[in-house]
N, C-alpha and C positions, 0 to 999 in steps of 0.2 A: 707411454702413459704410466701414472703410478698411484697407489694405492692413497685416496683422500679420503675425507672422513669432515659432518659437518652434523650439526646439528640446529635443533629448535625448541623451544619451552613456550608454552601457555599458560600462563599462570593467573592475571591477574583481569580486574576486570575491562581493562581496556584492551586486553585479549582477545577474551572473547566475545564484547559487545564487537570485535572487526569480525567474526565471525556470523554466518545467519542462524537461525532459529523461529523456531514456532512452538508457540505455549510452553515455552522456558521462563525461566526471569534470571536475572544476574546481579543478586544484592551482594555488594561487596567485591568478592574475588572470586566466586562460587557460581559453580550453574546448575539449578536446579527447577524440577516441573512449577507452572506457572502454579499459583494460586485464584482458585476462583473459577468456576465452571459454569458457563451455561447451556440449559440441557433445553433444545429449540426442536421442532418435529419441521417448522417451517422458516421460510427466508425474509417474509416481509414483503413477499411479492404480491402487494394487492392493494385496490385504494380505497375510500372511504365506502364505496357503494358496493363491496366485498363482504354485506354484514352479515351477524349474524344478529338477531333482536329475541332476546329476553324479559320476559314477563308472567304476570301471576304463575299458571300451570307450565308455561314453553321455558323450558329450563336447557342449559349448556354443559356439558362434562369435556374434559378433556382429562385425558389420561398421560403418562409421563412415564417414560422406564429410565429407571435408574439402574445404569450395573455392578454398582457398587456406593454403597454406602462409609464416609466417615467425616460426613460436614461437620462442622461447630456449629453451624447456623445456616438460614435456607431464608430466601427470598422468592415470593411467586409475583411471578410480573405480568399480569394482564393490561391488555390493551383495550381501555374501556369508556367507554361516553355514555352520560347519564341523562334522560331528559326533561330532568330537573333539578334543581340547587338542593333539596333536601333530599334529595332520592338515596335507598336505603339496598342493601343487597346482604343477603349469608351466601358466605363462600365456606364450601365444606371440604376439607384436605383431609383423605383416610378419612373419612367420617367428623374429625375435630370442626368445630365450626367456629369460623372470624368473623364480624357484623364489620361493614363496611360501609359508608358515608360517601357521597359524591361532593368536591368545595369547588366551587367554581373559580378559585383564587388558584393557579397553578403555574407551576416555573416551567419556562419553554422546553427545556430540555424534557420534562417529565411529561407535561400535559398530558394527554391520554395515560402514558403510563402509570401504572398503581402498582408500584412496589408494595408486597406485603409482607413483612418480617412472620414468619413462621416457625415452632422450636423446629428442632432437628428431627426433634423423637418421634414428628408426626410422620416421617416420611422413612420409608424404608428400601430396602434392595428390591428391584423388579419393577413391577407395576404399583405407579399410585394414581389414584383419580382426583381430582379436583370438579365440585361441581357448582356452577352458581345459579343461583336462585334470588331474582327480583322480590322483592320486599312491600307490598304496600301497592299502588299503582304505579310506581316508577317504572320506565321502559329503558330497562339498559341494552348497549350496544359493543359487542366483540367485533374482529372484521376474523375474514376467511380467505385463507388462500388456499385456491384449489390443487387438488390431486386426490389421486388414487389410492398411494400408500402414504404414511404406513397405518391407517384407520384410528388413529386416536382419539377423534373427535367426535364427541353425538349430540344429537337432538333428544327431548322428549316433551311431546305435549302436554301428557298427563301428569303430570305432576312429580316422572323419575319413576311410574310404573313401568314405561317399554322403552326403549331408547333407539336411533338408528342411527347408522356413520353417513346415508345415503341420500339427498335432497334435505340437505340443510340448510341454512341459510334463508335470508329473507326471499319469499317465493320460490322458497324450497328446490332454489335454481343449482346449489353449492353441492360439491363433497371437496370435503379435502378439511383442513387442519385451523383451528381456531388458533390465531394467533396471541396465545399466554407461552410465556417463557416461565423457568425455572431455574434461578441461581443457588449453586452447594458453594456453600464455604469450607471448599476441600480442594488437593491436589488433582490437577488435571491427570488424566489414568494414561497419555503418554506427550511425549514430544520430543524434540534433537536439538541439536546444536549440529551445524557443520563448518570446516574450515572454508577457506578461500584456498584457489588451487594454491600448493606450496612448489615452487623451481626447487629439486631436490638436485641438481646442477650447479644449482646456482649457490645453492648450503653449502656446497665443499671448495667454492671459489671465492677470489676476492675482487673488488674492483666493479663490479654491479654486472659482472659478464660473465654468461655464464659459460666452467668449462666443456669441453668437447668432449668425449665418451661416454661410458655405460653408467648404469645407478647394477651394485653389486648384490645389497641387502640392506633391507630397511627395518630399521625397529619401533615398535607404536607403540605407546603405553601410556594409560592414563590413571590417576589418582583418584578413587573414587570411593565413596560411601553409599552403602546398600543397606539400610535397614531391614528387616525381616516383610516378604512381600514385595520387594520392591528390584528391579533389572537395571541394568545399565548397558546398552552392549556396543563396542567399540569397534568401525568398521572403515574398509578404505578402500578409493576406486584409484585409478592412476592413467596416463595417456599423454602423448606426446605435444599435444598443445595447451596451452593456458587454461580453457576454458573447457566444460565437460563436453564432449559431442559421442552420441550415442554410436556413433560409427567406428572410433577408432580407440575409446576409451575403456578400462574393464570393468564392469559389474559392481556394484559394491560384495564386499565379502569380508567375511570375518578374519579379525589380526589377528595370527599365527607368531610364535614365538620371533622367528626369524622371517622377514618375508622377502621372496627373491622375484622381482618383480617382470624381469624379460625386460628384453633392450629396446621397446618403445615405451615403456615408460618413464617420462621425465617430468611430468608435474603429478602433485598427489594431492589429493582431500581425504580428508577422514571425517567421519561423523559420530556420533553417542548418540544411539536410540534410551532414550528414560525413559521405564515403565514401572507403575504403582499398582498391585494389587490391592494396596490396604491406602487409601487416599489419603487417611489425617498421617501419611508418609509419604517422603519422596528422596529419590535417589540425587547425591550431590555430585558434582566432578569440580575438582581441585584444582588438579591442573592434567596436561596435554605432553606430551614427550615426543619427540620425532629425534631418532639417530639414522644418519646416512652413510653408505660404505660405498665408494664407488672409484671407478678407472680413469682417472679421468685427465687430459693434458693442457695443464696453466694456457689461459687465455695470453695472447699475443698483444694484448689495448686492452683498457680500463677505460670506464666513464670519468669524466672529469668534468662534466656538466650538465643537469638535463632541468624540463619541465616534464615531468613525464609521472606524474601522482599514481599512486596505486586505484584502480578503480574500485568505488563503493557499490557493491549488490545488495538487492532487496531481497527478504525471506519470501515475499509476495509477488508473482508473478504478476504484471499488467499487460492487459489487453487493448494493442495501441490499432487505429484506422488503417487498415494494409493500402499501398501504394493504390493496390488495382482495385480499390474500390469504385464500383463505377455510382455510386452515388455518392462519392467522394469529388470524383472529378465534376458532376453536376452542380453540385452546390458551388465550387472554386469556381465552376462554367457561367451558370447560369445569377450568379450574384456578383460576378467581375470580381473577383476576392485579390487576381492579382492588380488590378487597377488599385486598389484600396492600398494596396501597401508598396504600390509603385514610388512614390513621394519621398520612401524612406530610405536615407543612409547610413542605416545599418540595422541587423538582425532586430534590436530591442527598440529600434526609430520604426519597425515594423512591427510590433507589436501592441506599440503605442496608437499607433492609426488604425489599426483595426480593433482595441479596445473603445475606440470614439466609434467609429462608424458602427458597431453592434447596437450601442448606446442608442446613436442614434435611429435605428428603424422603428422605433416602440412612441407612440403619442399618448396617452392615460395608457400606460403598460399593465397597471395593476389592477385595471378593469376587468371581471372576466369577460367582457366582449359580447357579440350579438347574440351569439349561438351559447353564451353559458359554459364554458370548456375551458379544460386546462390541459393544454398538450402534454403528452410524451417527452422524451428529451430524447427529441429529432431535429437538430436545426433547420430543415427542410420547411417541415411543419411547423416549424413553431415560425419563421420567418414568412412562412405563404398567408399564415394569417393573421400576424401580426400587421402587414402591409394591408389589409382590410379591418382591421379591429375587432374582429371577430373573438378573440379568446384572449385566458390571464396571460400576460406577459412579465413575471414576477422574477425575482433575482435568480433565480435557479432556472428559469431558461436564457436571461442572460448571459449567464455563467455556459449554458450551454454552448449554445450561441457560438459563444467565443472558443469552447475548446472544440468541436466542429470545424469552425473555417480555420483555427489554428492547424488542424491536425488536417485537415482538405489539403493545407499549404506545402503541409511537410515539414511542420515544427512541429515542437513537443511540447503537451499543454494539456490539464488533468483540469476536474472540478471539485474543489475543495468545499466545505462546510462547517459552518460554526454557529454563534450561537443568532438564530434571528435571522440570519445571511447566508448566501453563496454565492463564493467567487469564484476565479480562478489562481494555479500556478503555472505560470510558464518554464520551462530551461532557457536557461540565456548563456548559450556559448561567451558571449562580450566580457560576462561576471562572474564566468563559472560557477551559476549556482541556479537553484529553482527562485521565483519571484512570484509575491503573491501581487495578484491584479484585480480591482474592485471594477467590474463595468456595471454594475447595478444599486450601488448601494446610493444614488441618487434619484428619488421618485418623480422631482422638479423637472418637468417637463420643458420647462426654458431656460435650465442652465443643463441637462446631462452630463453629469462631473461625474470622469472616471479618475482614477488616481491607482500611486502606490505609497508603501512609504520608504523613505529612505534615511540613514544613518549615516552621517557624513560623507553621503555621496552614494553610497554603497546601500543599493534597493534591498528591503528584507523580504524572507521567507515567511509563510505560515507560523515555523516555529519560532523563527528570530521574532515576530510580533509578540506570540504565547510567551516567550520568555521575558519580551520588554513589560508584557501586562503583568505576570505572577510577581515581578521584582519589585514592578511598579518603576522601572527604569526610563522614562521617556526621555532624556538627556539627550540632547542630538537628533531627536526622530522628529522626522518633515514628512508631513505630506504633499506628495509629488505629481502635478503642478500644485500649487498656491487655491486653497477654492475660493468662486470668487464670495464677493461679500455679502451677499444678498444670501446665503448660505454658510455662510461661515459658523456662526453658531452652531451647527448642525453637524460641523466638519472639523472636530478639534480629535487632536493623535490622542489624547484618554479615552474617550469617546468611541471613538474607532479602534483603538484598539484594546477596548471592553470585549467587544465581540471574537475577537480571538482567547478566550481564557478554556474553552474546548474548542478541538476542530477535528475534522476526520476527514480519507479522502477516497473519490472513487476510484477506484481500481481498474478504469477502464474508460475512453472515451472513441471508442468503436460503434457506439449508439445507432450510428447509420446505418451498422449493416446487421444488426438483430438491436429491437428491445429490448430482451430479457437476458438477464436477471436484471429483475432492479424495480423499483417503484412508481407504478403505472404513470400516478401524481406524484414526484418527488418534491415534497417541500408544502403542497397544498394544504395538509396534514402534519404535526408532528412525524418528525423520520422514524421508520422502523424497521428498515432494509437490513435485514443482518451480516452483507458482506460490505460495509464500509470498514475503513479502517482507522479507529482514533490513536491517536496520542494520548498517551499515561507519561506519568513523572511522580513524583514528589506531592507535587501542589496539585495535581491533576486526577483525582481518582476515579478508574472505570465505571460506566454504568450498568449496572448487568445485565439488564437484558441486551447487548449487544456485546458479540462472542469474538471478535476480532480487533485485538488492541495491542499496540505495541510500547516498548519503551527504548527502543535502540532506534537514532535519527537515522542510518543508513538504510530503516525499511519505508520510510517517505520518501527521503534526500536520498536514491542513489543517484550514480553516475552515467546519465545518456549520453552520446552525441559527441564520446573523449574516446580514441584510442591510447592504449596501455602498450608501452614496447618494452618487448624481451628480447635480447640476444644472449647469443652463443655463437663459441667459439666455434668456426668449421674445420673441415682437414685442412685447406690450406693456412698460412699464419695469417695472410693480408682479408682475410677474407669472415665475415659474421652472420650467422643464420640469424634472421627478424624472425618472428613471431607477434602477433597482432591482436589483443583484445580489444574488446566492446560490448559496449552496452547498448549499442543503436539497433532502431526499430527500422524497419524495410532496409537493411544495408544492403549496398550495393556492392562496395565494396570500398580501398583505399585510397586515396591521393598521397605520394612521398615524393619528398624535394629532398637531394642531397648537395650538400652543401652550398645551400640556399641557391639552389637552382632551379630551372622550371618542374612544377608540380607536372605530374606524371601518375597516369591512374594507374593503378593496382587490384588484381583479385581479392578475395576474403581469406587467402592462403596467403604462408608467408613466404619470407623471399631471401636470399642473399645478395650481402650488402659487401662489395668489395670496397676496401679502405685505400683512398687514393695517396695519403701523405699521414705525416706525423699527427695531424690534427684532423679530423672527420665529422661532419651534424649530420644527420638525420633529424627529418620532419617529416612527423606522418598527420593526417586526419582523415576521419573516416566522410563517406560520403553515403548518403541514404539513395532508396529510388526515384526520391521528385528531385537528385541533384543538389540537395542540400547541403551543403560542408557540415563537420561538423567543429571542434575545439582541435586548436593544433598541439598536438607534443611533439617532442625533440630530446635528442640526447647528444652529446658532445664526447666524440671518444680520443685518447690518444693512444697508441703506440707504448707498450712498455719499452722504458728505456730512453725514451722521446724526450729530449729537454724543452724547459719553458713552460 
């Protein structure tokens, strides 16, 4: 072995948007804490008949701790319904008081919500209260999500002489947190950035393979600006396989001058915690520095061909339907799920027939039915009573619907939201990419037109629409099938895709096996659920009362259902250690073909790969627990030295 040496730089912004993060942003080439803060006590977990009802004497407070103060500007965002067009309210902040107006003219996005632009100066470090007060005979309406702590919410009948946190709400059924949010127009007080694991084997080698031996000593150092109040702190874990696992990986810990890492580790992440004491500040990072010193002996074969993409992670974990759900297997069971997509030859011919057949179980869907109800988002229920008429069958349990018997199936399928609407995205190993899927946005009972769109073949994303609406790009975009005519007008790609200029997405479509967190009536109501996830850009600006926003595509659009192959060199020359990521949900484990020969399953460990001749492939694909495949990669290795 002999002394190698390799390195890595971060610098620019296509750096670090391949990196994750939470409440950063990355203008330019720079990463610094997110702008824009909102300060929430609750999550939106409640639906219209959660109220709380204010009038003459029966007044609202909700109080607010701020732990630091250094906005430009403050927005208070109450959730309010007024019952009637002139109806009048003073809302008191620290004492200052706003008159406020009810318009019955309101943009979907907003509707209940009533942003109030507020100076800054009203609000201070600690505790502040807000109280409102009906005006006149107007009966205004807050809602209530219940709990215990952290008691910020009261009632008081008399007119703000006594007040209580305890049997609030309409029949004084409630405790727990009135649902007004609070936006500072100031730096979030922390957040990170962290790398993707880096092959530090692989930095001192050439040829995509990495060499055999030790990692000696590693250097980390980052470029950063600290204004007065403000931390930065730079940290690194390390472990011998690709992906972090709490068993075999180390700790994160702080970058020491020289770091000597032990001979199991061979992949590294680093992270930057940013922290703001004084908010109208925040800590920058520049760039990223990685030097490696290691023992290491020249690989024996080079890659010479692959399909094998680096995989994209989300900063946002999602919570997907486990294999063993046994209300999973029910609904596949007892609604023939695999009959439905028997007919189909192949993955995305199966997702097309069970986006019809959802369609189809709903007759006046957007009725609320005998019983007056708007379900849950339980495909179970929403399905049991749909098939009697019984309750609303509206886009958003469509959407349900679909990503239920999707995820029942053992494919991968989220519900999406925009403006008016909710659909779905599926993965489609076929196109390598997420696909948005409309099964509801047709109320016509005699035509049920689901559709996608597509661009010269090639189906779009949620954001591929958002981006075809903000350009105004529709050049090439078809909606896929054709609708028929008797609808057409109704079904033109501007039209359609109006409704994607916002959209956000759940973070979860495990519904079956717990309802909560989440929105009792999702959709019945303007949304208030504070853990979706929107889309920011440019053209796109947040809304603040909801605290969960991204602008980097790889925290919607990551990579499911693709193994990621690493090798290395082993002690023998003919011979390469595999290693295996993924991003798959229920994995079971791998299928590999070498040299396109029978697939052969594999553990979630990895393997060696002896090299039969000058020329060698590898294919792997991962496999989930319902048996699912997932996307194949491959790499093509020769032999140093090997002609041709």
């Amino acid at each position: 072995m002999t002394l190698a040496y390799g390195t890595r730089v971060w610098r620019s912004r296509r750096d670090f948007m391949a990196c994750t993060g939470r409440r950063i942003s990355i203008p330019e080439n720079t990463v610094r804490l997110r702008r824009g803060v909102t300060v929430a006590d609750e999550m939106g977990n409640c639906s219209k008949n959660d109220r709380e009802e204010v009038f003459r004497l029966r007044q609202a407070r909700k109080a607010f701790l701020v732990p630091s103060m250094g906005a430009s500007g403050a927005l208070l965002c109450p959730y309010l319904l007024c019952d009637r067009a002139d109806g009048e309210m003073e809302v008191l902040v620290n004492g200052h008081s706003l008159r406020v107006g009810w318009s019955g003219d309101r943009d979907y996005w907003q509707d209940r919500w009533r942003p109030l632009e507020i100076p800054a100066e009203w609000l201070r470090q600690g505790r502040n209260e807000v109280i409102f007060r009906a005006l006149g005979d107007a009966v205004w309406t807050l809602l209530v999500e219940e709990s215990v702590q952290p008691g910020r919410s009261a009632v008081s009948e008399d007119g703000g002489q006594t007040w209580r946190t305890e049997s609030i709400g309409v029949n004084d059924r409630a405790r727990g947190e009135y649902m007004v949010r609070l936006w500072l127009d100031q730096f979030a007080e922390s957040g990170e950035i962290c790398s993707n694991a880096v092959d530090l084997l692989g930095l001192v080698s050439e040829g995509g393979i990495a060499a055999g031996g030790r990692v000696d000593a590693i250097r980390l150092s980052a470029d950063i600006r600290t204004p007065e109040g403000c931390t930065a702190r730079l940290q690194w874990r390390g472990g011998p396989c690709p992906a972090y696992c709490p068993k075999t990986w180390t700790a994160w810990a702080p970058v020491s001058e020289s770091i000597v890492p032990g001979g199991a580790v061979r992949f590294l992440q680093w992270r930057i915690v940013l922290r703001t004491d004084q908010p109208s500040q925040t800590p920058e990072v520049a760039a990223v520095s990685l030097a490696v010193t290691a023992r290491a002996a020249k690989p024996a074969a080079r890659i010479v061909g692959s399909q094998n993409p680096a995989l994209v992670r989300s900063s946002y974990r999602f919570s997907h339907l486990p294999a063993d759900s046994k209300r999973g297997r029910i609904l596949r069971d007892r609604w023939k799920l695999d009959d439905v997509i028997r007919p189909a030859k192949s993955e995305f011919e199966a997702f097309l027939h069970l986006r019809q057949w959802v369609r189809e179980q709903w007759e006046d869907g957007w009725n609320m039915g005998d019983i007056d109800f708007c379900p849950p988002w339980d495909a179970m229920v929403i399905l049991s009573l749909a098939s009697r008429k019984l309750s609303l069958g509206m886009c958003t349990h469509y959407a349900t619907v679909m990503s239920h018997c999707t995820a029942a199936l053992g494919f991968t399928a989220r519900t999406q939201i925009m403006r008016s609407h909710c659909i779905n995205e599926v993965w489609s190993n076929e196109h390598g990419k997420w696909v948005a899927m409309d099964v509801g946005g047709d109320s016509n009972d005699e035509t049920k037109f689901t559709y996608h769109f597509e661009r010269r073949g090639v189906p779009l994303s949620a954001l591929d629409a958002h981006r075809a609406w903000v350009k105004q790009d529709f050049a090439d975009v078809r909606i896929v099938p054709e609708p028929p005519p008797s609808i057409a007008g109704r079904f033109q790609v501007s039209g359609r895709l109006k409704l994607f200029e916002r959209f956000m997405i759940s973070l979860r479509n495990d519904e079956l096996e717990t309802m909560g967190p989440g929105e009792p009536e999702h959709g019945k109501i303007s949304y208030h659920f504070n853990r979706y996830l929107f889309w920011q850009d440019a053209d796109t600006a947040p809304f603040p009362w909801f605290s969960e926003r991204t602008e980097r595509p790889g925290d919607l659009y990551w990579t499911p259902n693709r193994a990621e192959i690493h090798l290395q060199q082993a002690d023998e020359p003919d011979t390469l250690r595999v290693s295996l990521d993924t991003e798959t949900a229920n994995l079971r484990g791998f299928e590999v073909s070498i040299d396109s020969g029978t697939w052969e399953e594999r553990g979630q460990s990895g393997f060696e790969w002896r090299l039969n001749g000058q020329v060698n492939t590898l294919s792997v694909r991962p496999v989930n627990a319902f048996g699912r495949r997932g996307a194949e990669s491959s790499v093509v290795v020769r032999a140093v030295g090997a002609s041709g």
